[in-house]
N, C-alpha and C positions, 0 to 999 in steps of 0.2 A: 522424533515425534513431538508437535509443540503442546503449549500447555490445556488448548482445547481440546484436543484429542483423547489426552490422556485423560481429562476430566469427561467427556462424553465413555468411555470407557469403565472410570469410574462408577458413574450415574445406573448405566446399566446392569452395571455388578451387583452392586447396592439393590439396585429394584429389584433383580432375579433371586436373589439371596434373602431378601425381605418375604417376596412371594411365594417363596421356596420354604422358609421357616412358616409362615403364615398357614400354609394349606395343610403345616405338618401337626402344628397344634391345634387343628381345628380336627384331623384327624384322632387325633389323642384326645381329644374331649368326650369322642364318643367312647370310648372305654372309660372314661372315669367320673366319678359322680359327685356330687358336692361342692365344695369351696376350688377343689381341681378344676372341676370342667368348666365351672363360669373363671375358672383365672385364666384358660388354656381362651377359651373363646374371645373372651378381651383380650388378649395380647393377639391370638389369633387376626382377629379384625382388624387391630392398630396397625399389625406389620401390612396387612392385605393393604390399608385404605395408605400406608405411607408407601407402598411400592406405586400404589394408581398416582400418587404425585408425585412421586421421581419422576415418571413416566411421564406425566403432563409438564413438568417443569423441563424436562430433556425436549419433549418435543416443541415446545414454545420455544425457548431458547436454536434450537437450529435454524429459528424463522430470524435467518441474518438481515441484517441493513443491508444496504443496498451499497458495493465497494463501488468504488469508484473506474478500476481498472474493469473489474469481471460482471458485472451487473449489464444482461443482455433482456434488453427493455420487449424483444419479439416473446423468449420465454418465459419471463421477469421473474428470473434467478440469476444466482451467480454463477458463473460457471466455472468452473477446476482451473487453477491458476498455471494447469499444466496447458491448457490452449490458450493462454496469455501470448502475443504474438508480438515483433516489433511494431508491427504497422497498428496494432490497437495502441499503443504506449502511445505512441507519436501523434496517434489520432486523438486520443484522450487529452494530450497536454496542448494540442492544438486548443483544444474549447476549453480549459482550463487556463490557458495563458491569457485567449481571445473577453474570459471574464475578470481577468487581472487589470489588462490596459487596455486603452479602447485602439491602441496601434502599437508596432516594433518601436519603434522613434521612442515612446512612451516606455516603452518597459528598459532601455537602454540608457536614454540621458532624464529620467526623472526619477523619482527616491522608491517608485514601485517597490523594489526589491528591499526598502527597510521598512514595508507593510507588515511588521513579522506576525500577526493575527490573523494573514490571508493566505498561510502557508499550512493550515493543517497542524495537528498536535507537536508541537516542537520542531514543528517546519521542515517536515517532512517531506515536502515537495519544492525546497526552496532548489535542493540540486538537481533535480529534472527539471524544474525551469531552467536551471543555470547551462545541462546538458541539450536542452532543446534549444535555446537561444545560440549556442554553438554551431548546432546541426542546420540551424535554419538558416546561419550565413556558409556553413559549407554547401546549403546548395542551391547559392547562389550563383549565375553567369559571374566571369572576373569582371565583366561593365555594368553590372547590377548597380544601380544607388541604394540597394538595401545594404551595401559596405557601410555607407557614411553613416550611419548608425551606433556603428563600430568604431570611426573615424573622430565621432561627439559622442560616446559614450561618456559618461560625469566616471571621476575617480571612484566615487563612492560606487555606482555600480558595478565596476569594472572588478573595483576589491571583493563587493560579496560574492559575484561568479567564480570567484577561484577560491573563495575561503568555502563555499558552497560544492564544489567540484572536491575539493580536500576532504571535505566531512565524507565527503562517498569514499575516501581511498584514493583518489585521483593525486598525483604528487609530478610523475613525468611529461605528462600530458598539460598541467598546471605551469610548472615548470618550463617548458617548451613556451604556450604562450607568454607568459610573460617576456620572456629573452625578444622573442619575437617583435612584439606589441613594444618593447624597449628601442629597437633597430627600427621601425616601421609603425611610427603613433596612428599616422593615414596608412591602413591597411594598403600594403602592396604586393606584388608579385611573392614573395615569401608567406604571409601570412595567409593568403587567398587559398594558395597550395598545400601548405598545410591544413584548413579546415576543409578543403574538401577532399581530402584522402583518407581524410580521418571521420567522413560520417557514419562509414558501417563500424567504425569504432564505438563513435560514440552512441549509434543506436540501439549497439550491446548491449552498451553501457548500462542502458536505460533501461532497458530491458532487466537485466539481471539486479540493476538496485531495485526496482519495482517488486519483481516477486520475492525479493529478500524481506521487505518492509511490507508486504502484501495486508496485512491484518491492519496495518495505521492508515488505511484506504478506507476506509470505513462513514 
């Protein structure tokens, strides 16, 4: 259970138990007379009027921002991160990549990828860029020219997709590329095959780091 939960959980407690003590010393006032019953009814009222602001501060606060994965603009909510799907992830980082660089060519041989202020609270999305810039040459035809992209990648970008791909846990898959990209600088018959074997990999991928980090979508 994460730390929202257990704090709306809280909130609730607190109000009910407030409202609970509140209605019981307003009860006891009327049995008792003097400096009692006006002490019972102020404290009575205070716990009353701080349970109606738990209760307004609980209900304000669930009026979440708008995540970036789960936020469906027809309901204009978020919706449960359990219908988070691949095909939203991929769609989402489509128009998140598409407002990074104004092309592929661009997010591969230019310094995009050391924009570290365009990546979200500690860059957060720097390894689903790095995961979708993968997936979108595995699915590629092998005569595609969206290769050569791959082919003039600059070292510097080349390095942050795999130190980027590492921060997610990535190490084999990591690993694999590079040996490859080593044998085969101009992507060829090796390298083409491997990235498209590996898209329902990497669309997992994406998938599963997304609703792990689901709250930094924010």
């Amino acid at each position: 259970m994460n730390r929202k939960k257990l704090l709306n959980i809280f909130l609730i407690a607190i109000a009910i138990l407030c409202l609970a003590a509140g209605i019981v010393l307003l009860v006891l006032a009327g049995q008792h007379a003097g400096y009692r019953k006006g002490l019972y009814i102020v404290v009575g009222v205070i716990l009353l009027l701080l349970s109606a602001l738990i209760v307004l501060y609980w209900t304000i606060s669930r009026k979440e921002g708008q995540n970036f994965f789960l936020y469906d603009v027809q309901e204009e909510r978020n919706l449960p991160v359990e219908s988070l799907t691949r095909e939203t992830v991929l769609e989402r980082m489509t128009y998140f990549i598409s407002q990074l660089a104004d092309s592929p060519e661009m997010l591969w041989s230019g310094n995009v990828l050391e924009w570290n202020g365009s990546f979200g609270h500690r860059g957060v999305f720097k390894p689903l860029v790095a995961y979708k810039m993968l997936y979108d040459l595995g699915m590629q035809e092998t005569d595609s020219p969206y290769w050569d992209y791959l082919a003039n990648a600059s070292d510097e970008s080349l390095g942050i997709v795999c130190a980027s791909l590492e921060r997610a846990g990535e190490k084999k898959i990591v690993r694999a590329f590079q040996i490859i990209l080593e044998n085969e600088r101009n992507p060829g018959p090796q390298m083409k095959e491997f990235l498209q074997k590996n898209t329902g990999y990497l669309s997992a991928r994406m998938l599963a780091y997304t609703k792990e980090y689901i709250e930094c979508f924010y």
